[in-house]
Residue, then its C-alpha position, 0 to 999 in steps of 0.5 A: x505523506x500529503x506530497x507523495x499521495x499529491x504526486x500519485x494523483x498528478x500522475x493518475x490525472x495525466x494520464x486520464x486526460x491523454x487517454x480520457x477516451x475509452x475505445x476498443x484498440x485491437x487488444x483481442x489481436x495484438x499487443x498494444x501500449x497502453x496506460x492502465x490503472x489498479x485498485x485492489x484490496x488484500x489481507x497480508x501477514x506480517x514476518x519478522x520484527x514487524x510481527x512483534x508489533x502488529x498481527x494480521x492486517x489489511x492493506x488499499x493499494x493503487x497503482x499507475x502503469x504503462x504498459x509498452x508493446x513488448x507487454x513490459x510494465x512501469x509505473x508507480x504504486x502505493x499501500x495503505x496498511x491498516x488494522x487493529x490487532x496491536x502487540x508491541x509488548x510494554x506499551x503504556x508500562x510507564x502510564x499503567x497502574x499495578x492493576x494494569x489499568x489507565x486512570x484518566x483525569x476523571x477518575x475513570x479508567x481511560x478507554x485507550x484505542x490501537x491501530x495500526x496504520x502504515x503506507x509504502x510508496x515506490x516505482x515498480x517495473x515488470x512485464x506481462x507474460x501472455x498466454x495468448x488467450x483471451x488476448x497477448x495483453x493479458x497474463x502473468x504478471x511480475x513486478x518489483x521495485x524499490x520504495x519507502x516504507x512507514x508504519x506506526x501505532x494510531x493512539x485514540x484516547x476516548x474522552x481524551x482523558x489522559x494528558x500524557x496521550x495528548x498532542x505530541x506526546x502521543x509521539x512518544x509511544x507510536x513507534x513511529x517507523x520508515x525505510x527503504x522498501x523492496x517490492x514483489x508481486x506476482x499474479x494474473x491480470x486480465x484484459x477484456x476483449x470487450x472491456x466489460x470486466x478487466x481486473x487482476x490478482x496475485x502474491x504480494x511481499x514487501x521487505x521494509x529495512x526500517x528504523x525508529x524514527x522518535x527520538x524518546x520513548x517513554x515507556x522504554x527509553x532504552x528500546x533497541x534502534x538497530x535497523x529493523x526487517x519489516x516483512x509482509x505478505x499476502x493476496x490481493x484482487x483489485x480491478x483494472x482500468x485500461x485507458x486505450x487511446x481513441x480509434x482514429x476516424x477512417x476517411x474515404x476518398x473517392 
């Protein structure tokens, strides 16, 4: 995950420095290439076998585009799903008193945290559809593309009490998950003519065809591994930031 999220950041940095000044470039009459970078937020919902795991989450997302003077868009984009509202049925069963409690190494009923935490990363192509006004670079947009997808429980023991949930072993219950992922979105973006506001929102979905990655699982050794269909969807708004090449200077010669 560290490398993936590094080469987002090369990616971002290269293209600042070869667009690192801001200037107006005939965005309000013409269409013009340009690089551009989004930072949104959205709360989306699980579908299918990922709504047996998780309920209603959150999700940070980026994305590096170019955007070409035919308004088509290419680029690289990524997620970070986070959220507290956990359901995997017969978790702990092994670890669980018939009370239905935890009992840590100082007698005490452990207090045990869940997360959910996730990210999916790909390439992503589409196009902008102008609508002329405010200016033929800002409209619908439409992206998809192909990417990998991975999700898991976050396990916080608060005192670290209970040994089982120490180090690796929280391995055995996190259901770690990954695949292929397909991606959808469908929105608005917005240019300024001026460049004081540039932002976007849409629809997103993602389609996860996943599998366990652990190779035990001890609260349920016989857990179904087929492959998996992981669903989300929901709405996001993020901001825009358009990195427009530099007017060149005009020269007179007399």
């Amino acid at each position: 995950m560290q490398s993936i999220i590094k080469s987002i950041c090369v990616a971002a940095i290269t293209l600042l420095s070869s667009h690192i000044a801001v200037a107006q470039s005939g965005v309000r009459d013409s269409i013009i290439r340009f690089p551009f970078m989004n930072i949104g937020f959205g709360v989306y919902q699980p579908g299918s076998d990922l709504a047996d795991r998780f309920g209603t989450g959150s999700m940070l997302s980026g994305e590096v585009l170019y955007k070409n003077k035919r308004n088509f868009v290419f680029g690289i984009n990524t997620g970070f799903l986070f959220g507290d509202n956990i359901k995997e049925p017969g978790l702990f069963s092994d670890l669980y008193t018939p009370e239905g409690q935890i009992i840590g190494l100082d007698g005490l009923y452990a207090e045990i945290r869940l997360f959910e935490r996730g990210y999916h990363v790909g390439a992503t192509v589409g196009k902008v559809f102008s609508f002329k006004k405010p200016n033929p670079n800002s409209g619908i947009m439409v992206l998809v593309g192909p990417g990998f997808l991975q999700h898991k429980i976050r396990i916080e023991d608060i005192g670290n009490t209970v040994p089982a949930l120490r180090g690796d072993y929280k391995k055995g219950y996190d259901r770690l998950t990954n695949g292929l992922r397909l991606y959808q979105f469908i929105g608005y973006v917005y240019f300024s003519n001026r460049q004081l506001a540039n932002f976007y929102g849409g629809f997103e979905f993602i389609q996860g065809f996943t599998e366990l990655r652990r190779d035990y699982v001890f609260d349920n050794p016989d857990i179904d591994r087929s492959q998996r269909l992981d669903l989300i969807y929901g709405f996001k708004l993020g901001w825009t930031l358009p990195l427009y090449k530099k007017k060149p200077k005009a020269y007179y010669f007399y």
